[in-house]
N, C-alpha and C positions, 0 to 999 in steps of 0.2 A: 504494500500500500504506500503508494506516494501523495505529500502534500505539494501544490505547487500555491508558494504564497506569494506570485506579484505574477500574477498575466495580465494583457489587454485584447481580452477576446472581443471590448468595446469598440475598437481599432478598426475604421474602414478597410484594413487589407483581408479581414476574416467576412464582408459581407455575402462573398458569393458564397464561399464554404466552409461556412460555419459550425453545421452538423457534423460533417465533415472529420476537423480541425476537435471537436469534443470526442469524434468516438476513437479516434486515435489515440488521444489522449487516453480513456477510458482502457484500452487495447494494453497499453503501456500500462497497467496501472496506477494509473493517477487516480486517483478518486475522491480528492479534494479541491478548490482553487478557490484563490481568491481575486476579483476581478478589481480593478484599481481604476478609480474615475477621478480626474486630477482638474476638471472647468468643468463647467455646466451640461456641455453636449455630452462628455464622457461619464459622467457621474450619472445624469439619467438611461442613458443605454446601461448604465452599468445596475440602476436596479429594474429596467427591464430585463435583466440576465437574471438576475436571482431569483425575481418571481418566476421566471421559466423553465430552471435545475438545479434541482432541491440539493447536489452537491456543488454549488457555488455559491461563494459568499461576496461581500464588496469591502470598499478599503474608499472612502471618499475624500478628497481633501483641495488644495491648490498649492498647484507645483508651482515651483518658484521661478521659473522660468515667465510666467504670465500672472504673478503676485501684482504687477502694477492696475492690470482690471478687474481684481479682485474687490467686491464692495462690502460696502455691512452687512446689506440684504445676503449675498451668498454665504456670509457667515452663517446668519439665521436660520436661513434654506439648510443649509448643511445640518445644523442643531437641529434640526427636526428630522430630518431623512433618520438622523441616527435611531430614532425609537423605533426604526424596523427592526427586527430580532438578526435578519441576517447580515445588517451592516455590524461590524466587526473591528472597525479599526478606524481610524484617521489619517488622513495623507493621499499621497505622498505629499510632504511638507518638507522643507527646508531651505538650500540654500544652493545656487547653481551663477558659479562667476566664470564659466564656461561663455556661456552667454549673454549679450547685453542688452535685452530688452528691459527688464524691471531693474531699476538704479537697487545696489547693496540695503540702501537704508531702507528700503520699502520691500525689499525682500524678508530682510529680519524682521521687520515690523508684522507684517504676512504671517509669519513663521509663530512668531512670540505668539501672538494672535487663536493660533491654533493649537499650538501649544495650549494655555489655558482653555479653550473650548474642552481637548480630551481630557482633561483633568474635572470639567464640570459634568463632563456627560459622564467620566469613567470609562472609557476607551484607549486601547493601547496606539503609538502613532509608527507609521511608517517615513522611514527618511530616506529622501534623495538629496544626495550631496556631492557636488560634482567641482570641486578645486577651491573646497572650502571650508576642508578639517576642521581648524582650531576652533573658529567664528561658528560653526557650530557645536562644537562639544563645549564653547563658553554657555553661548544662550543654553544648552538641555542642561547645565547647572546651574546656570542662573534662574531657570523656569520653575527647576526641580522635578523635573519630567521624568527622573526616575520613578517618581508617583504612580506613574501609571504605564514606564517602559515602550516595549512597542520593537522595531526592526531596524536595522543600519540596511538599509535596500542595496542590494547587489553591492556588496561590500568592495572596496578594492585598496584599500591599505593597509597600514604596518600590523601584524599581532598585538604592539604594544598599544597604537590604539586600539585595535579591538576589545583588548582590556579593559581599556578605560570605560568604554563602550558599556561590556559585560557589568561593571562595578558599576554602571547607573542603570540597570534591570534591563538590558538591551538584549535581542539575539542579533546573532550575526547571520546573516544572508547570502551567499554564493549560488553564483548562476553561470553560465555559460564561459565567462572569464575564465574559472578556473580548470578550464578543458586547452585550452590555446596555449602552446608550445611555450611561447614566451612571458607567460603570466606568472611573474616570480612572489608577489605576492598574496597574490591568492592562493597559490599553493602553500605559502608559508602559512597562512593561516590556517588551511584546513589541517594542517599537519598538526598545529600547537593549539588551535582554541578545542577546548571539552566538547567532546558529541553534544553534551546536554546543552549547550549554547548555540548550537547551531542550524538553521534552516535553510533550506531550495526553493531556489525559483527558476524562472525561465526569464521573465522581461520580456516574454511574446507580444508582438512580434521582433523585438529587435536583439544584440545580442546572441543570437544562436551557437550552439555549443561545436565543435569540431564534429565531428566531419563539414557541419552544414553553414559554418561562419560563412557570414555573407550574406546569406540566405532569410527568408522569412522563416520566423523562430515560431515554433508553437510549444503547449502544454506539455506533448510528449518525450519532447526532449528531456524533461526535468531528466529523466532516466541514467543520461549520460551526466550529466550534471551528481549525481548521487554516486555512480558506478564511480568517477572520478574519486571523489572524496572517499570512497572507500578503499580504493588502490591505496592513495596517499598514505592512511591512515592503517595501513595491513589489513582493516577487520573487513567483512562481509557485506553483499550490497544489501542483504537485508538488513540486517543492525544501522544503517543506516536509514533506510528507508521508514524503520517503525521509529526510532529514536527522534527522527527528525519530524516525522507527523505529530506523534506524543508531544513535540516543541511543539508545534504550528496549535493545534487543539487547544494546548494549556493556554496559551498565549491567547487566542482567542476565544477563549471559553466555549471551544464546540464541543460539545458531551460525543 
């Protein structure tokens, strides 16, 4: 049984095949997901998914990439979406100086923002962070967001941050990175952070894992994703696979 905790089945590239793209998934066993809605247009395809398969969940937030057209109202919008039972989480939030559309300050402000929301509603957050370590692992201290924890999303630095990570109630996330020849450390982390810290994803559609780098990512790949980490790690691809669901469940409180 595999969890996969960050897809975007919401994603215009799954429209033609869609079914498709789940039963492969399912084939693979997967038999969890979590669909990730990061604006408006995404976040409602994404709870039109869950009302339609009762093994997928959502993950709602504003990515920081387009924090700048983020208003009060979609705050609000968002605080109520969360009282569906299958919304699970917050995010992706955080902080992305990759790219310059929303100015730093109004990113963080975004962030901090949502930050406090998961902590009122009691939801764990998902983070995307892309060339912005410190500035964020200040703010999830500053916020105290170990309160309510949550994912480092598709992890890609040191162990010793991960640590730091873990010590404020985080898991770690590995996804397709950690399949690509040159991906020094991700590998290092899956070698050194605890099974029990650890969870998979895919980042469907993007990201896909080796052989198919390049390529449009789906759910099923999680598989390689898992099988990697357990090479890494000497143990079996099963102790991976239930180890890391038992993560995704607790975390999210799916019974």
């Amino acid at each position: 049984m595999l969890f996969d905790t960050h897809v975007h089945l919401n994603d215009s590239q799954y429209d033609l095949d869609l079914k498709e793209v789940i039963q492969n998934a399912q084939n693979a066993g997967v038999k969890k997901m979590v669909v990730v809605g990061f604006d408006r247009p995404t976040i409602n395809r994404a709870m039109e998914l869950i009302e339609t398969y009762d093994f997928l969940y959502a993950s709602i937030g504003w990515h920081p990439v387009d924090a700048i057209d983020m208003t009060d109202e979609d705050l609000i919008w968002i605080e109520e979406l969360t009282k569906h039972p299958k919304v699970v989480a917050l995010g992706e939030m955080g902080l992305d100086y990759y790219w310059d559309k929303s100015p730093k300050e109004i990113q963080k402000e975004v962030f901090r923002k949502q930050i406090r929301l998961a902590k009122k509603v009691k939801l764990p957050i998902v983070i995307h962070n892309r060339e912005a370590t410190q500035d964020i692992v200040d703010i999830l201290k500053e916020e105290d967001a170990q309160e309510v924890g949550g994912i480092m999303h598709c992890f890609s630095g040191s162990p010793e941050i991960a640590r730091e990570c873990i010590n404020m109630n985080f898991y770690i996330s590995l996804g397709g990175p950690v399949t690509f020849k040159n991906a020094k450390k991700p590998k290092e982390v899956a070698l050194e952070i605890p099974l029990n810290r650890l969870l998979i994803e895919t980042d469907c559609p993007y990201l896909a894992p080796h052989p198919y780098r390049g390529k449009r990512n789906e759910p099923a790949y999680v598989k390689l994703v898992a099988e990697q980490i357990a090479e890494i790690k000497g143990i079996s691809f099963e102790e991976v696979a239930k180890q890391t669901s038992l993560n995704a469940n607790k975390l999210f409180g799916i019974m």
